[in-house]
SEBA-225612 format. One record per atom (N, C-alpha, C, O): x, y, z. Coordinates in steps of 0.05 Angstrom, whole numbers, plus 32768, in hexadecimal, padded with zeros to 4 digits. Layout:
% residues N
XYZ;...
***
This chain:
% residues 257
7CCF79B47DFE;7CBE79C47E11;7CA379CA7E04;7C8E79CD7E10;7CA679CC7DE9;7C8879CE7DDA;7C7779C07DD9;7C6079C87DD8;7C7F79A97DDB;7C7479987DD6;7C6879857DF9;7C5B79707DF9;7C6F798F7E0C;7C68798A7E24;7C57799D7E29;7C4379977E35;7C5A79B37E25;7C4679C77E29;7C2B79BC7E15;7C1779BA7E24;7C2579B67DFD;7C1179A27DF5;7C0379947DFC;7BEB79907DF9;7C1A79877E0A;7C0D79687E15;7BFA79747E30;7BE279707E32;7C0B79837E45;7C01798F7E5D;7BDF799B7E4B;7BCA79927E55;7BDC79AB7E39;7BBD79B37E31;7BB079997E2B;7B9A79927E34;7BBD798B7E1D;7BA579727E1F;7BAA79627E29;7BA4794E7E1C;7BB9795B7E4D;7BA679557E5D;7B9979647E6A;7B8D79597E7D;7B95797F7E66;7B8479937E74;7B6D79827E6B;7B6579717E7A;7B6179867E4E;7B4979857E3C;7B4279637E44;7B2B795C7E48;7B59794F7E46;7B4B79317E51;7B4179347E70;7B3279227E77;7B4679437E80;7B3979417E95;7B2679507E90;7B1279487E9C;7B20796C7E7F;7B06796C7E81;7AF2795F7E79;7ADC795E7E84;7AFB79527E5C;7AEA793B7E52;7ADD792E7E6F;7AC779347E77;7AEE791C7E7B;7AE3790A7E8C;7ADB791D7EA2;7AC379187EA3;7ADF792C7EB1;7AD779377EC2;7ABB79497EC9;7AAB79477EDC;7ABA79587EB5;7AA979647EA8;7A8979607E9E;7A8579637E86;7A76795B7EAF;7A58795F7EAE;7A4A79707E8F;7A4E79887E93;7A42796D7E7F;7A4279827E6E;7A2379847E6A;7A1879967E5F;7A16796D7E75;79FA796E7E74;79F179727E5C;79F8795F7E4D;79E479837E51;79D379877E30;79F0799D7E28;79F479B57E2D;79FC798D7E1B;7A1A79937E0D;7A1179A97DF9;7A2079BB7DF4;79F779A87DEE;79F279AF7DC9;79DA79C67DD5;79C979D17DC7;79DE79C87DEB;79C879E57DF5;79D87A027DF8;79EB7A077E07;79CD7A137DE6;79CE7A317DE9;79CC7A437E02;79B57A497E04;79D97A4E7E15;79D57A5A7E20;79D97A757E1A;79CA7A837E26;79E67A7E7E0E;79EA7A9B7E01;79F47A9B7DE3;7A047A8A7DDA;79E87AB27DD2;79F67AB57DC7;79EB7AC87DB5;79D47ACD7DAE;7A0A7AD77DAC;7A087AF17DAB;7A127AFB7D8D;7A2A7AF87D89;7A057B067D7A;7A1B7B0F7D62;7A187B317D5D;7A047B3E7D61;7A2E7B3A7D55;7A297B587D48;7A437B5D7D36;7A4C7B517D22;7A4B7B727D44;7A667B817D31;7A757B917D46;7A6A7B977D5B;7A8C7B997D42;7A957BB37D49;7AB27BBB7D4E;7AC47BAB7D4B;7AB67BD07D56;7AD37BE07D45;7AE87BD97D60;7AE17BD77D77;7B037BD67D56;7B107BDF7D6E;7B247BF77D59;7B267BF97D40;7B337C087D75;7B487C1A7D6E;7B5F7C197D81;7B5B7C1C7D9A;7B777C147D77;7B8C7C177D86;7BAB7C227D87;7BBC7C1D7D76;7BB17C2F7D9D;7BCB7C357D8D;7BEA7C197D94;7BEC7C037D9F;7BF77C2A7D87;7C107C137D7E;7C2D7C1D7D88;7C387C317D80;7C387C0C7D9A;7C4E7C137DAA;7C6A7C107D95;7C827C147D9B;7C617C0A7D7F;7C787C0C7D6A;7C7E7C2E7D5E;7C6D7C3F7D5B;7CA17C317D56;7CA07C487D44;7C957C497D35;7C8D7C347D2A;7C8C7C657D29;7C7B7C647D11;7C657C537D0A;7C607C507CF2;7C5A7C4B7D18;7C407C447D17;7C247C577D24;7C207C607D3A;7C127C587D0A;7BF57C5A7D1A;7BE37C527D24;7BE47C397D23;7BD37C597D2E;7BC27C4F7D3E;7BAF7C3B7D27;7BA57C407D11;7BB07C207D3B;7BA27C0F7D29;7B857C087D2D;7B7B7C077D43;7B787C037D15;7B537C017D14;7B4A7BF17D06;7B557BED7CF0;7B387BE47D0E;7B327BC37D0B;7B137BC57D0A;7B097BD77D18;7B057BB77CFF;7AEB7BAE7CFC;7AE17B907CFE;7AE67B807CEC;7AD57B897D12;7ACE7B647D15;7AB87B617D13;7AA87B747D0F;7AB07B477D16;7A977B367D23;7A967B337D3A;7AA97B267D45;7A7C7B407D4D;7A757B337D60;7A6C7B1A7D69;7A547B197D65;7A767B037D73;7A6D7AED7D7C;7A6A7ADA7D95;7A7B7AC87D99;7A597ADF7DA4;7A597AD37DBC;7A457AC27DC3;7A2D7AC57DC6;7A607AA47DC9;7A437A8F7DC6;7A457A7C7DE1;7A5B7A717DE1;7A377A767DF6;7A3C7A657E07;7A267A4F7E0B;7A0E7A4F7E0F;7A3E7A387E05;7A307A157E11;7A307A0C7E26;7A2C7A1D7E38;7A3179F97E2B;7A3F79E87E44;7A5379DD7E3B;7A6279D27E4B;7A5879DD7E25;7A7179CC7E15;7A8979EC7E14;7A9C79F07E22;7A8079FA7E04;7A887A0B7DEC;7A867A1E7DF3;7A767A217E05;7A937A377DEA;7A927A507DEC;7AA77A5E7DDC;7ABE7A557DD8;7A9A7A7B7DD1;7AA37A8A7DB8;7AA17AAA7DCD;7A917AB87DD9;7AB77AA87DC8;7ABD7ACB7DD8;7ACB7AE17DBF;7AE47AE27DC3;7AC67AE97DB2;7AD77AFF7DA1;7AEB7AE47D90;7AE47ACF7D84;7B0B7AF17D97;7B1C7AE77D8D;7B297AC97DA2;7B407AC07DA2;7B137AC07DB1;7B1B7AAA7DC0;7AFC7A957DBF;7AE57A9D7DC0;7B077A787DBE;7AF37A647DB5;7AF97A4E7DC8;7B117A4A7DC8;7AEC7A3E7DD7;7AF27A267DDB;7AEB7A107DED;7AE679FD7DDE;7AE97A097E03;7ADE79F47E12;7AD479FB7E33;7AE07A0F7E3B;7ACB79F67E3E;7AC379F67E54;7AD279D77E65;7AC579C27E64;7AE579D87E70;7AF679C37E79;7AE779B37E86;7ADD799D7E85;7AE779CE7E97;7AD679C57EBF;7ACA79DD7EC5;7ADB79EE7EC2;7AB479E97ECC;7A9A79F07EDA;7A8F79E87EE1;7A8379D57ED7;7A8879F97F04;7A8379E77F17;7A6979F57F1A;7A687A0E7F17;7A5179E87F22;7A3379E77F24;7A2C79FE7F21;7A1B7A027F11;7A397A197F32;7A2F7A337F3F;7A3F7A437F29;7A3E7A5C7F2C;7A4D7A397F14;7A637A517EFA;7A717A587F05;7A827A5F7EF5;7A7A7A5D7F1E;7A8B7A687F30;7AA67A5D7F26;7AB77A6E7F24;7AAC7A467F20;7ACD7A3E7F11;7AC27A3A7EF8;7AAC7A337EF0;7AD77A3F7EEC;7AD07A377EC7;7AF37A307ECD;7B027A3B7EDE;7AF97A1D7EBB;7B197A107EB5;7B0F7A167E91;7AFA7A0A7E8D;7B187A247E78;7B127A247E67;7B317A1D7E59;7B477A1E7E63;7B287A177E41;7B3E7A047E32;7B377A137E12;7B207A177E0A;7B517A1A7E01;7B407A1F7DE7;7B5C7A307DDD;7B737A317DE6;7B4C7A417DC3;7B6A7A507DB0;7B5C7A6F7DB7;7B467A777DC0;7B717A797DB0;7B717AA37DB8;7B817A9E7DA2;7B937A8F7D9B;7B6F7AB97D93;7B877AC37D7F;7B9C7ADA7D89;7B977AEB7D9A;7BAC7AD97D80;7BC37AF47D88;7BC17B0A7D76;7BCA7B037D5F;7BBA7B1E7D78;7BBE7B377D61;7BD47B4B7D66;7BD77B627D5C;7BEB7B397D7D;7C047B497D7F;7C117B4D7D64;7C237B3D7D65;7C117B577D50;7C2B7B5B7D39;7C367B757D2E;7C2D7B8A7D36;7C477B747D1B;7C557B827D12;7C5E7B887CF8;7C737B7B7CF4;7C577B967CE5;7C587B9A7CC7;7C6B7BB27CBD;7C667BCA7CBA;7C837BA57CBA;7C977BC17CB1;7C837BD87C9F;7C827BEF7CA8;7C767BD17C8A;7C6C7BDB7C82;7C5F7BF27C88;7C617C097C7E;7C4D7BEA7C9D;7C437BFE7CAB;7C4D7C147CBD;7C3F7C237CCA;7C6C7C137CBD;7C787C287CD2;7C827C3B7CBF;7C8C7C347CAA;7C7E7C587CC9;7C907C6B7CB5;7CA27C6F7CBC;7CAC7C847CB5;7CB27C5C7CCD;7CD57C5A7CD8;7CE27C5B7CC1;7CD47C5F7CAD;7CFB7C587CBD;7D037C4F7CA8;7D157C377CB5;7D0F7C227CA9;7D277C347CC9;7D347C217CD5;7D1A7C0A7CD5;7D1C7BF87CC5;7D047C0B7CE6;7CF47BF97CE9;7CE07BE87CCC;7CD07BD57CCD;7CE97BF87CB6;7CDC7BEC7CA2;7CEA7BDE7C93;7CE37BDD7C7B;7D097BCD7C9B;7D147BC47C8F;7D177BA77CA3;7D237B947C98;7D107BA37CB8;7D0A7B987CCA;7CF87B777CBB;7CF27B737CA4;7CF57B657CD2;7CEB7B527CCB;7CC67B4E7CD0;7CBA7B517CE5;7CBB7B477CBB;7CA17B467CC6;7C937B3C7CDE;7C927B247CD9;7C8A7B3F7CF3;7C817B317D09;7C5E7B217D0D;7C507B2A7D1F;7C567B107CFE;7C387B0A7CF9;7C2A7B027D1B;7C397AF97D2D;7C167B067D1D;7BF87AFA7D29;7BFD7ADE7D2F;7C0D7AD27D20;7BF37AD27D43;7BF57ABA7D43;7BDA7AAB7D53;7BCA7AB47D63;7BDD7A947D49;7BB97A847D61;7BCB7A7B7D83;7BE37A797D83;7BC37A797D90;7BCE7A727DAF;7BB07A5D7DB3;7B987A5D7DAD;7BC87A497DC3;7BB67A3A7DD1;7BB57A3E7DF4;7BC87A377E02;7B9B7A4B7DFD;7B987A537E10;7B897A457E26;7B717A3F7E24;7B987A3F7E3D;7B817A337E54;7B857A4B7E6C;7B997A587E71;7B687A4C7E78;7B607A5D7E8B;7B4E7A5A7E9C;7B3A7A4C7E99;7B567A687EB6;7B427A617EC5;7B397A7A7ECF;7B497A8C7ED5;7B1A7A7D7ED2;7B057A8F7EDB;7AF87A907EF9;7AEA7A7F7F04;7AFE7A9E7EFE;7AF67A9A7F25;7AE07AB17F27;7AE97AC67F20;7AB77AB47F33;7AAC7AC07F29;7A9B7AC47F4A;7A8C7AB27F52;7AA07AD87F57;7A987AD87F6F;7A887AF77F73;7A917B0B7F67;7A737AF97F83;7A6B7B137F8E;7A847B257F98;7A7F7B3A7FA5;7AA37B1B7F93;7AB77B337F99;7AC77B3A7F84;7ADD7B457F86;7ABB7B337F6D;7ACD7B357F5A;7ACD7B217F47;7ABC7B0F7F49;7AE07B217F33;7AE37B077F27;7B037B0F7F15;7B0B7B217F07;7B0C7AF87F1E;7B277AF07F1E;7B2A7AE07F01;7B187ACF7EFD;7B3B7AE27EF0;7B447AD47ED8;7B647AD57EDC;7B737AE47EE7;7B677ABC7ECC;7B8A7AB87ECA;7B857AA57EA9;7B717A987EA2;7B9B7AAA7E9E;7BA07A957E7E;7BB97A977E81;7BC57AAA7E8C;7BC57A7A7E74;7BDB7A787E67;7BCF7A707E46;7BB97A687E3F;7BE07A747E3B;7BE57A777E17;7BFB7A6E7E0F;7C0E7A737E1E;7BFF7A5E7DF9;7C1D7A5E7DEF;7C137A5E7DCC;7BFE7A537DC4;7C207A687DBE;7C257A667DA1;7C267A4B7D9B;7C377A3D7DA6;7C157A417D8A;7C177A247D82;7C147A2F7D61;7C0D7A1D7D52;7C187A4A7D52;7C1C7A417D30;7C427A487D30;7C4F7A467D1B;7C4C7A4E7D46;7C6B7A4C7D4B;7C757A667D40;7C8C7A687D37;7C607A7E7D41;7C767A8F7D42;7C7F7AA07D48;7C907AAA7D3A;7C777AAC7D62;7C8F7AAF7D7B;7C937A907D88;7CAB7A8D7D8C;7C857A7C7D8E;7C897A6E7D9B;7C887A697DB6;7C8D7A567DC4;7C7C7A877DBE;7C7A7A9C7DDE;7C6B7A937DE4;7C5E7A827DD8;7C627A9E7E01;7C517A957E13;7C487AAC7E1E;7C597ABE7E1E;7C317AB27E29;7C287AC47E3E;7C0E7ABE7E4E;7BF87AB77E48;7C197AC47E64;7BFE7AB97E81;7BF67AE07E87;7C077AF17E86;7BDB7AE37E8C;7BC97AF17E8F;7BC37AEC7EAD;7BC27AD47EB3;7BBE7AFF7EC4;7BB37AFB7ED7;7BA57B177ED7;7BB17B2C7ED3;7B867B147EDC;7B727B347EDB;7B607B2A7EF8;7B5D7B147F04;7B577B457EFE;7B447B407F13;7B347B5F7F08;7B3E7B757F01;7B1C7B587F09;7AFE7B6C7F02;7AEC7B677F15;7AE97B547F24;7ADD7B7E7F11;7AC47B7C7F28;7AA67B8D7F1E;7AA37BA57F20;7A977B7C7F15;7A837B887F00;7A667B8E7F10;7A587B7E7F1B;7A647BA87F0F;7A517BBF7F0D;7A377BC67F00;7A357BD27EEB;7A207BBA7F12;7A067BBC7F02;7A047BDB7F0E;7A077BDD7F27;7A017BF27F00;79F37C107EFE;79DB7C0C7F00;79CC7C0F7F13;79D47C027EE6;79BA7C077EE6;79B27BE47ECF;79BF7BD57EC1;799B7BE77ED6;79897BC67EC8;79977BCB7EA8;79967BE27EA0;799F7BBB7E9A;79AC7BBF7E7F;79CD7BCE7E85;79DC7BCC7E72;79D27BD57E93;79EE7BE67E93;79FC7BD77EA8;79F57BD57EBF;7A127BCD7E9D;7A2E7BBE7EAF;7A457BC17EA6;7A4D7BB97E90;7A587BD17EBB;7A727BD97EB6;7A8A7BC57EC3;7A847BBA7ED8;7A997BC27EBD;7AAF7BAB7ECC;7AC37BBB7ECC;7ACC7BB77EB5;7AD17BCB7ED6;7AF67BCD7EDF;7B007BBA7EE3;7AF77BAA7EF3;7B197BB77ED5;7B2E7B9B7ED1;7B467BAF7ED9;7B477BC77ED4;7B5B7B9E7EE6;7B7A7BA07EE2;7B837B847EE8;7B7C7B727EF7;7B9A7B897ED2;7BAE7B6C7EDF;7BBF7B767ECD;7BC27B8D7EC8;7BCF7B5C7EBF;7BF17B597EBF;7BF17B437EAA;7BE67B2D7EAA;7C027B527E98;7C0B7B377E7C;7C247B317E81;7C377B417E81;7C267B137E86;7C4A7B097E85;7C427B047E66;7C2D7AFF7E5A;7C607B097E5A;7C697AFB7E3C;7C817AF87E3F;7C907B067E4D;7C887ADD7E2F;7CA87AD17E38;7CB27ADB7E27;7CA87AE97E16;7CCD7AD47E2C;7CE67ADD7E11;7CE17AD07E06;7CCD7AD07E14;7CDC7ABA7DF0;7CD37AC07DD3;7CBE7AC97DC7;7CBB7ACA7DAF;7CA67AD37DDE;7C8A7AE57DD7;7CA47B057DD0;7CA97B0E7DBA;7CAC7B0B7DE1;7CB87B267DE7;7CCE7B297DC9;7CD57B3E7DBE;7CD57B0F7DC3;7CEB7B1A7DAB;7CEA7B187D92;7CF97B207D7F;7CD27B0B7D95;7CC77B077D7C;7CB27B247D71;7CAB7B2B7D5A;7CAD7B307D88;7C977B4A7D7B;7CA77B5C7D81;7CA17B727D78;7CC37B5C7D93;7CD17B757D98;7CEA7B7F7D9D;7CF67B927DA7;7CF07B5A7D8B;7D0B7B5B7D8D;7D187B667D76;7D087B707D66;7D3B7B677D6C;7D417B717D5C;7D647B5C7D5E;7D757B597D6E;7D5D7B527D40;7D767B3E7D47;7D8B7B437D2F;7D837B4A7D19;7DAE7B3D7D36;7DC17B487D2E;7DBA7B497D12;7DBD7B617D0B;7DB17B3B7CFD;7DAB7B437CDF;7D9B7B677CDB;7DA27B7C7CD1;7D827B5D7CEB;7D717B7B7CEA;7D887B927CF3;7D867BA97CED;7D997B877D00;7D9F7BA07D07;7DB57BA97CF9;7DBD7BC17CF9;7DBE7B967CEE;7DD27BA27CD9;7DCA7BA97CBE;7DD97BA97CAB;7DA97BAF7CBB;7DA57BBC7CA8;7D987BCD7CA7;7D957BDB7C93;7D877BD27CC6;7D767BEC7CC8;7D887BFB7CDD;7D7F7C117CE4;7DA87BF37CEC;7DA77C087CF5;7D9E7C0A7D14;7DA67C1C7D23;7D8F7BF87D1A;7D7F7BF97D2F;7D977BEC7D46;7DAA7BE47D3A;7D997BE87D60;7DA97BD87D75;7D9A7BB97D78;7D837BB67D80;7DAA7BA57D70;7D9E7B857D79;7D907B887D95;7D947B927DAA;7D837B7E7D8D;7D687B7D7DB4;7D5D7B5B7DB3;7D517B4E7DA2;7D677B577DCC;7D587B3E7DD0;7D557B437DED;7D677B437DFE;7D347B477DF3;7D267B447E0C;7D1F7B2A7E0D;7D1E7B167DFF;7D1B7B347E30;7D147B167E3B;7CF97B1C7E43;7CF07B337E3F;7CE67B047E50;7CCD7B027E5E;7CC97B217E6C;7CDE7B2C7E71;7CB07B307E73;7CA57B437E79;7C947B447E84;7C8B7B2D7E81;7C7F7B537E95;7C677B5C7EA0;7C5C7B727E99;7C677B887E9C;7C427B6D7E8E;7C3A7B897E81;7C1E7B977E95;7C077B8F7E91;7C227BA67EA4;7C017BA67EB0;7BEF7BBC7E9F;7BF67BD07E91;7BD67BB17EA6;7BC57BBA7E93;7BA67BC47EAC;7BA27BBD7EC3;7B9A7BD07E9E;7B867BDE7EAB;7B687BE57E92;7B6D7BF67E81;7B4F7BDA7E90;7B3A7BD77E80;7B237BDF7E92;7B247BE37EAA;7B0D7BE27E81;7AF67BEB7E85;7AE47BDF7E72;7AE67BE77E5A;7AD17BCA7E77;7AC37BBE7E65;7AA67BCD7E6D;7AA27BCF7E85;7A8D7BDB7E59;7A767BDC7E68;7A647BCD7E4A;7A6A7BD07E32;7A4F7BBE7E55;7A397BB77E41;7A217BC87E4C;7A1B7BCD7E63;7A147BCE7E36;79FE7BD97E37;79DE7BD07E34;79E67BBC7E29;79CD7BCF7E34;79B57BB97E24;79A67BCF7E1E;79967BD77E2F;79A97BDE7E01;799B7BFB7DF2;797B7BF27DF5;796A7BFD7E02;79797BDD7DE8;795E7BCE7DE0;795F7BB17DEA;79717BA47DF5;79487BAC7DE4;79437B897DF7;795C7B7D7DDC;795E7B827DC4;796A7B6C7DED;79777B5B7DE3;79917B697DCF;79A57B5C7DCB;798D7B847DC5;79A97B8A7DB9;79B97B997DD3;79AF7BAC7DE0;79CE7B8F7DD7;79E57B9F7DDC;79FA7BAC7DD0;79FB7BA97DB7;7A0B7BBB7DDB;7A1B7BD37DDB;7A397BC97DF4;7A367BC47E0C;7A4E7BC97DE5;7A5E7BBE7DED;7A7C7BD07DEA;7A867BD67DD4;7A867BD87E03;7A997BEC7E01;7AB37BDE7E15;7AAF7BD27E29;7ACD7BE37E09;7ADE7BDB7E18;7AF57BF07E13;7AFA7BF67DFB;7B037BFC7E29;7B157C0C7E22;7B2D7C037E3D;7B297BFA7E54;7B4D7C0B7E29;7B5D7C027E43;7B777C077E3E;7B817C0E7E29;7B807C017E50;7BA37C0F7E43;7BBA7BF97E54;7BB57BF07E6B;7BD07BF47E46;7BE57BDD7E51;7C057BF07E5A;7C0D7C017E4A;7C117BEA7E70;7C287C047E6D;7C3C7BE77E69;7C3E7BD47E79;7C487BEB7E4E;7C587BCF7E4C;7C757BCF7E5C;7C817BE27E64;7C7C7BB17E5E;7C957BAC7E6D;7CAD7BB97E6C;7CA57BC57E58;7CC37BC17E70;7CDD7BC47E73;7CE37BB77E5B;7CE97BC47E47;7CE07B9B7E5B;7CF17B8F7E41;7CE37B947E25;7CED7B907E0F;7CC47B9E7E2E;7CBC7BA97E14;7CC57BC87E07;7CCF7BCF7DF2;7CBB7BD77E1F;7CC77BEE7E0F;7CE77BFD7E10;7CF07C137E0D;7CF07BE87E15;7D0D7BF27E15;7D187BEB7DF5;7D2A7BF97DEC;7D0D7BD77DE5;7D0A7BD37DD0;7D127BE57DC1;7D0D7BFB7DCA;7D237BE67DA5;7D297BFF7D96;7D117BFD7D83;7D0E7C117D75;7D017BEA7D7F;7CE87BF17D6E;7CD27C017D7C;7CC17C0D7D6F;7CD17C007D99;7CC07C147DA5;7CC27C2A7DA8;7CD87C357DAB;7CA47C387DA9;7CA17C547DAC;7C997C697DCA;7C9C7C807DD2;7C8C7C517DD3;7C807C567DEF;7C7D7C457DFF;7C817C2E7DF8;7C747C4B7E1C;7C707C347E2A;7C567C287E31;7C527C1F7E47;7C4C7C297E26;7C297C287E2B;7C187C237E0E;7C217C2D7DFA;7C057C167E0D;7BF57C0F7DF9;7BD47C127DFA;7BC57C007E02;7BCE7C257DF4;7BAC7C267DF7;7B9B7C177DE8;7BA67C0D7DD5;7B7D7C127DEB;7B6C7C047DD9;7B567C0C7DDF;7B557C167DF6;7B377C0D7DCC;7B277C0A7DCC;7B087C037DBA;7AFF7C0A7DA4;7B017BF67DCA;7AE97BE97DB4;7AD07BEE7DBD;7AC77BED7DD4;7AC17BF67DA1;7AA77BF07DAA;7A917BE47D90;7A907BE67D78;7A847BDA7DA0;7A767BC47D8D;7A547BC67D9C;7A4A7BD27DAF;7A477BB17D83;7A287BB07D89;7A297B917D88;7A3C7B857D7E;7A0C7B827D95;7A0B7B697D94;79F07B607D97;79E67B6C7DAA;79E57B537D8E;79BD7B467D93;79C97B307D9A;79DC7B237D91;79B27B2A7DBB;79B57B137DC6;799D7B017DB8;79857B057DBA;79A97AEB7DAB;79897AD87D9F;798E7AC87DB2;798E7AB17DA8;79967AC67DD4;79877AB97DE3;79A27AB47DFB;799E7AA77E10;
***
């Protein structure tokens, strides 16, 4: 099955090869660098809230494009931007570090790492909104999981420089996304104590608020805040603490064009 799921992304990427217009392939249309923080909390016991520092980078081609923690092709876009079919890798920063829990059951537990996903998606971009959907699957193998994304936003010029977007939608993750970050299998549990858990596939809905700002010509100000109320099969979990997961980031960025 892994290996058909492969094959299915690259024939996504050969039909866009051939299909695909790219005109001046090696031309800049945006692009964007800075920095900035995220903060979040963690649906695990004994865990704190976690804080992170990145690179801003946002770059768009007709070929190519660099979004944060997602990179990769422009399949099919059609004349007006209105469809984008995009093709490329998402990193996952789902994980889990016994270490970091002041549980004591959960710190004897198995480590759960990060992984790259190979992601295709499609972007739908209309005066009523704009519609996104991805599927993902783990290609460094370790959950081996999968999760499809379906969001719908509707972005908000206030004022000249100031645009706000409201998002909601819904994370599926299959049972081996789900058991691999939240499961708990007969060894662990015969040493922390904890009850064997093996969840299946889930729906997580989620609710965001993206706004950019333009302080000065060309630097922006970039804020995203949002919260996920996770699935049944997630937080029924004996490693969880709650049912919901908050986030927020904010960052700066200079457009050189």
């Amino acid at each position: 099955m892994r290996y058909n799921k492969s094959l299915l992304l690259l024939g996504v990427f050969s039909f866009g090869v051939y299909a695909q217009d790219w005109g001046e392939p090696f031309r800049v249309d945006s692009f964007g660098l800075g920095l900035g923080g995220s903060a979040a909390t963690s649906e695990y016991k004994g865990y704190d809230s976690q804080y992170s520092v990145a690179p801003v980078i946002k770059l768009e081609t007709p070929v190519f494009y660099i979004d944060g923690y997602r990179a990769g092709i422009h399949a099919f876009t059609t004349d007006d931007k209105a469809h984008d079919i995009q093709l490329g890798l998402t990193y996952n920063e789902q994980k889990f570090d016994p270490k970091d829990s002041d549980d004591y059951a959960l710190r004897v537990l198995d480590k759960r790492c990060s992984s790259l996903m190979a992601e295709l998606s499609y972007r739908f971009y209309s005066d009523y909104g704009n519609f996104k959907t991805s599927y993902a699957h783990d290609i460094q193998g370790r959950s081996k999981g999968d999760k499809v994304t379906l969001a719908y936003g509707y972005d908000f010029t206030v004022t000249k420089g100031l645009n706000i977007e409201p998002s909601v939608g819904v994370d599926w993750t299959s049972k081996k996304f789900n058991e691999f970050y939240y499961g708990v299998s007969d060894s662990e549990s015969a040493v922390s104590g904890l009850k064997a858990y093996k969840p299946k596939g889930g729906f997580s809905p989620f609710m965001s608020v993206d706004v950019t700002y333009e302080a000065f010509e060309n630097f922006y100000l970039a804020l995203d805040v949002g919260v996920k109320y996770l699935s049944s099969e997630i937080k029924d979990s004996p490693m969880v603490k709650r049912n919901n997961k908050a986030w927020s980031f904010l960052g700066f960025y200079y457009a050189f064009k």
